[in-house]
N, C-alpha and C positions, 0 to 999 in steps of 0.2 A: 504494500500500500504506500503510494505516496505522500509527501505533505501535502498537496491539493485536497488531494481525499482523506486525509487523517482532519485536516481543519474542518471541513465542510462538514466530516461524521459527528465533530466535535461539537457543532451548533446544531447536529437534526437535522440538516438541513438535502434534501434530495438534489442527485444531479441537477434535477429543471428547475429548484430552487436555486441554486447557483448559478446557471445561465441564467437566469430572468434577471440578479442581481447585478452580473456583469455584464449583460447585456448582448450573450453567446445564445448559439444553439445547445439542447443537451448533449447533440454529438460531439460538439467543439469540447463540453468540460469531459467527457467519457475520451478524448484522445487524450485531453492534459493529463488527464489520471492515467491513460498507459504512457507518460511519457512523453508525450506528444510537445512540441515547442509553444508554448506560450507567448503573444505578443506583449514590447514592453507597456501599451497603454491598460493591458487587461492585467500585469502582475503588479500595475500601482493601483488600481481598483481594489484586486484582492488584498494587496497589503491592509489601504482601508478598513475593507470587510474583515479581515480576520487579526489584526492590532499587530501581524507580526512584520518581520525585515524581508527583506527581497532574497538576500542571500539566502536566508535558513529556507524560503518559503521553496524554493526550486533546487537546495541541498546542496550549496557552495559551501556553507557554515552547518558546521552541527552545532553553535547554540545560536536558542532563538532570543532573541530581542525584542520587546514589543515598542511597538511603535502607535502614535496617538495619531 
């Protein structure tokens, strides 16, 4: 499981609640979850949404930082 998807499990929240949030299709967040490349307008979104850093969010950094 990725952090896209560790976050998103972590608020309840379903694939197509995430796309609606970021403003994706559910297939666009079901690639980020296998991996799939992230644009950078939709991983300052998700920082946002999920209080965390860019690095930790896409696994450059093993710690995470939260971010407001």
């Amino acid at each position: 499981m990725n952090r896209v998807c560790s976050e998103r499990n972590n608020r309840g929240w379903t694939q197509a609640e995430l796309a609606e949030r970021v403003g994706v299709d559910k297939s666009t967040v079901v690639r980020w979850e296998a991996g799939g490349s992230i644009p950078q307008e939709k991983m300052i979104k998700m920082r946002g949404l999920f209080g965390c850093d860019i690095d930790w969010l896409i696994g450059v950094s093993n710690e995470r930082k939260t971010v407001s």
